[in-house]
C-alpha positions as CSV (number, residue, x, y, z in Angstrom):
1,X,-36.7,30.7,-3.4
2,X,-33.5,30.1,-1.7
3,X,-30.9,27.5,-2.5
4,X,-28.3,25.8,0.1
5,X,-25.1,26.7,-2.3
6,X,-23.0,26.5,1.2
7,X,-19.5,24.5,0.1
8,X,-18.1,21.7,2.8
9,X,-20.8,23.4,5.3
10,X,-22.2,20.1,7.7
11,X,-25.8,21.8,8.2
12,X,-27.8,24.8,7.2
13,X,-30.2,26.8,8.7
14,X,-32.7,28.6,6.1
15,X,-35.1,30.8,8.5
16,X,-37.2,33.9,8.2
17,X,-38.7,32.4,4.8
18,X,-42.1,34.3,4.0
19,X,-45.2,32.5,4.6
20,X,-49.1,32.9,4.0
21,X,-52.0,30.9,4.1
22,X,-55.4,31.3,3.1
23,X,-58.6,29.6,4.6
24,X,-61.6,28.3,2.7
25,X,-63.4,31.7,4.6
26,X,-60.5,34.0,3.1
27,X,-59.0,34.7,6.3
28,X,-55.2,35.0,5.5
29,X,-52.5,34.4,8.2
30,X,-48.9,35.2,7.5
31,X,-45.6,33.5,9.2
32,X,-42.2,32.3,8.5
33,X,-40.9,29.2,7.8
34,X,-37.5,27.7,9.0
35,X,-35.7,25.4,7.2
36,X,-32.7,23.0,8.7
37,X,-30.4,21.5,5.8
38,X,-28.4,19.0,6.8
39,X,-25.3,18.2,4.7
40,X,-24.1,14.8,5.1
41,X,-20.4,13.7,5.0
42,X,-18.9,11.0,3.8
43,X,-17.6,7.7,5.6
44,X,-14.2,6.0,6.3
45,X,-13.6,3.0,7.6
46,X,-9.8,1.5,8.4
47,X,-8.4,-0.5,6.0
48,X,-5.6,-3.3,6.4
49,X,-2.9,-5.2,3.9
50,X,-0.6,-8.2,4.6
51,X,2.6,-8.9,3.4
52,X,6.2,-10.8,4.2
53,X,9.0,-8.8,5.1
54,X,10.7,-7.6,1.5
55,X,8.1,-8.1,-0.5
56,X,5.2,-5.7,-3.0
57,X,1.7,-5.5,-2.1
58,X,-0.5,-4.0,-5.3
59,X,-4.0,-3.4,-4.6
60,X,-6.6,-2.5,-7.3
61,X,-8.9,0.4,-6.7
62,X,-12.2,-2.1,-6.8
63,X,-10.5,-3.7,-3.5
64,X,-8.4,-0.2,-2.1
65,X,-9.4,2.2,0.9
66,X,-12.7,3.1,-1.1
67,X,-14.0,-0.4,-1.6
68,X,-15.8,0.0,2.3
69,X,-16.5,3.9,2.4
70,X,-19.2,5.5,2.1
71,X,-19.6,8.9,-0.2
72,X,-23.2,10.2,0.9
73,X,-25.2,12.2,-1.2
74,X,-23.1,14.0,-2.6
75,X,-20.9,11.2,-4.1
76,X,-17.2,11.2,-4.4
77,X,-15.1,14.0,-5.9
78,X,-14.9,13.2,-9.8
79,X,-11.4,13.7,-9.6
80,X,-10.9,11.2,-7.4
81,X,-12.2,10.7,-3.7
82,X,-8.5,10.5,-1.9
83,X,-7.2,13.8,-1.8
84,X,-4.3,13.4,1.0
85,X,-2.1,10.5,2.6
86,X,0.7,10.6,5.6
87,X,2.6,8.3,7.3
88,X,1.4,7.3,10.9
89,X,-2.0,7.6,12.3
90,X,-2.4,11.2,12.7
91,X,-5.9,11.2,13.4
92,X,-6.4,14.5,11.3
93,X,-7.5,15.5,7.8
94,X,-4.6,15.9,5.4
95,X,-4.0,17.1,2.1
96,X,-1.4,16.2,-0.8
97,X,0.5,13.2,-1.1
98,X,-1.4,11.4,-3.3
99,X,-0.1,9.3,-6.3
100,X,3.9,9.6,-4.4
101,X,5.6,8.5,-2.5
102,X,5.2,8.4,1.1
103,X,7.9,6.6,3.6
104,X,6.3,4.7,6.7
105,X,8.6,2.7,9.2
106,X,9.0,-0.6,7.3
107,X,8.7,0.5,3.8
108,X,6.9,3.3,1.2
109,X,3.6,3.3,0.0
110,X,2.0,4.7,-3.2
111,X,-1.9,5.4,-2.9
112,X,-3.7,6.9,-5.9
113,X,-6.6,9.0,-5.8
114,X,-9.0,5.8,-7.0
115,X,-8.3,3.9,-3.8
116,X,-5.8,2.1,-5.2
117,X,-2.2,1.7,-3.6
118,X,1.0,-0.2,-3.7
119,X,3.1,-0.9,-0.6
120,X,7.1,-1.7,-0.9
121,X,8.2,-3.5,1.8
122,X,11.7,-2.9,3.0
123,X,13.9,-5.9,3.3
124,X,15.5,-6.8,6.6
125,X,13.4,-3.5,8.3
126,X,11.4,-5.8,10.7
127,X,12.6,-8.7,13.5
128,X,9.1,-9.6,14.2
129,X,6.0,-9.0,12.7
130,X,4.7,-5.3,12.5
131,X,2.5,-3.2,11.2
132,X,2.8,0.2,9.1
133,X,-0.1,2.8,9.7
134,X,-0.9,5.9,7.0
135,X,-3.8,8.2,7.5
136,X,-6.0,8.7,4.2
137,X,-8.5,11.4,3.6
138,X,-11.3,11.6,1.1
139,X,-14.0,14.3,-0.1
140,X,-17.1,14.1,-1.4
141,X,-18.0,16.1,-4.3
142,X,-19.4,18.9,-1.9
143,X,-16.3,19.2,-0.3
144,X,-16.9,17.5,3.0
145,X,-13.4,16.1,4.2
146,X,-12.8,12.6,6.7
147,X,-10.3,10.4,7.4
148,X,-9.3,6.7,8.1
149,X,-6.6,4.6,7.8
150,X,-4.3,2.0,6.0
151,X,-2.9,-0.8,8.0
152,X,-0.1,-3.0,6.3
153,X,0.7,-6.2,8.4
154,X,4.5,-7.0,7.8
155,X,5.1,-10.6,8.2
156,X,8.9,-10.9,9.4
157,X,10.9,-13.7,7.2
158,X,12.8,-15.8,9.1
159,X,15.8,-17.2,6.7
160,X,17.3,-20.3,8.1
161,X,20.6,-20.9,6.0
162,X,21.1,-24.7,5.0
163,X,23.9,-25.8,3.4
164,X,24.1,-26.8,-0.7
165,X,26.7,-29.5,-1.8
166,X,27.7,-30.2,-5.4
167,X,30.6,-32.0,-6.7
168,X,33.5,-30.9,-9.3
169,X,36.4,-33.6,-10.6
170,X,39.8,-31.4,-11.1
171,X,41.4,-32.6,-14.3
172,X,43.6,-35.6,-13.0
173,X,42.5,-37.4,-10.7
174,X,45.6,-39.8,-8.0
175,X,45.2,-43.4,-7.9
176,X,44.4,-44.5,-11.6
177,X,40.9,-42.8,-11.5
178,X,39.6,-41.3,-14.7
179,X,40.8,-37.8,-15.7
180,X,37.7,-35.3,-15.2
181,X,36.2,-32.9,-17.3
182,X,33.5,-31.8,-14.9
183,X,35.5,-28.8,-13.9
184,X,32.0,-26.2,-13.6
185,X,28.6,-26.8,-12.0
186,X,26.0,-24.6,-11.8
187,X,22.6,-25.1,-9.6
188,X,19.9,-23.2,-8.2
189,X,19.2,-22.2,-4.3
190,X,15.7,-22.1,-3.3
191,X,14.7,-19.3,-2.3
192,X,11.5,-17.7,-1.0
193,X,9.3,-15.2,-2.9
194,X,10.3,-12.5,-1.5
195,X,13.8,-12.8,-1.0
196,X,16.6,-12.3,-3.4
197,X,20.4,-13.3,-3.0
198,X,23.0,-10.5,-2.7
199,X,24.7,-10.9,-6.2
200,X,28.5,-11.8,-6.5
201,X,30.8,-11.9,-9.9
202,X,33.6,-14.4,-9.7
203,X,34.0,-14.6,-6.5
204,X,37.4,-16.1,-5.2
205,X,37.2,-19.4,-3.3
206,X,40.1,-21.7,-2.1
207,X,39.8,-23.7,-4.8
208,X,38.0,-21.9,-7.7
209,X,35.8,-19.3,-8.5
210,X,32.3,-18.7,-7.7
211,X,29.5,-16.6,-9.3
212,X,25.2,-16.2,-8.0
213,X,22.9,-13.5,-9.0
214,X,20.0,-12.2,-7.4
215,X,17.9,-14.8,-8.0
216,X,20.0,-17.9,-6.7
217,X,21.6,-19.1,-9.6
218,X,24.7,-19.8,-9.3
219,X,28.0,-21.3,-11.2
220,X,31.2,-22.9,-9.5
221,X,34.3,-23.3,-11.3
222,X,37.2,-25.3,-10.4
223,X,40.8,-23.3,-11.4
224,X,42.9,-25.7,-8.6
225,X,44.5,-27.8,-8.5
């Protein structure tokens, strides 16, 4: 007997394996018998991911860069199929990389060894829409080693700023008017998703002071006169 043990090896070729047959007459011919193993490898097939401009993208491993490969025989590695990541499509095997951190052009991505990843986008990195490209590479549990790749689509975010009017009374008011007491107002601007306000503390105005956080809430408070 002989058993294809080869690790990672695409094909085998067993030859020179001892053979005899015997008719119903008794007349016995010998030969040898060659045997071709062939070793499937596993499949990888590109995989994309949208986003806007500054925001997260969390994938699951039932719908990451396994969800449309292909393992073969052998199955997946039981340590997990995705054994190497880089930036840019590199259009080799890689190894290491997985479950860190791994800066592309618009952002970082983190892809885990079950498939699944999370993409950070970076805020104000794109003026139109692009794309960010990372090479992948899985192995099957006999060791065979391929490659594909992750696509994130980054949506640019066009902010148009439009102007927010509110209304304080200082404490005395000219012409008779009644005195006012309204001397803070806070409010909310609307923002999108994936877009926070750059934070400021009591900020000085002309006429008061003036405080938002990240979020867009904000509080203006009259001091003058």
């Amino acid at each position: 007997a002989q058993t294809h043990s080869a690790v990672g090896n695409d094909g085998l070729l067993l030859s020179g394996i001892p053979l005899s047959v015997t008719d119903a007459g008794g007349v016995t011919t010998t030969g040898s018998l060659v045997v071709q193993v062939i070793d499937d490898v596993p499949t990888a097939v590109a995989d994309t991911g949208s986003l806007s401009e500054g925001g997260v993208l969390s994938v699951l491993a039932a719908d990451g860069v396994l969800r449309n490969d292909t393992a073969g025989a052998d199955g997946w590695v039981n340590t997990g199929a995705v054994v190497g990541v880089v930036s840019g499509d590199t259009a080799t095997n890689s190894a290491g990389g997985v479950g860190g951190r791994i800066d592309g052009q618009y952002g970082y991505i983190t892809l885990n060894a079950d498939g699944s990843y999370t993409y950070v986008s970076t805020a104000d990195a794109v003026t139109a829409d692009a794309q960010d490209v990372f090479t992948y590479t899985v192995r099957d549990a006999d060791g065979d080693l391929t490659h594909s790749t992750l696509t994130i689509n980054v949506a640019n975010v066009n902010l148009t700023p439009a102007p927010i009017s509110n209304t304080v009374n200082e404490s005395g008011l000219a012409g008779g008017s009644t005195a006012g007491t309204g001397h803070t107002v806070t409010d909310t601007v609307n923002l999108p998703s994936e877009v926070k306000a750059v934070p400021v503390t009591n900020g000085s105005t002309q006429y008061g002071t003036f405080s938002i956080d990240e979020d867009g809430h904000y509080t203006y408070t009259l001091t003058k006169p």
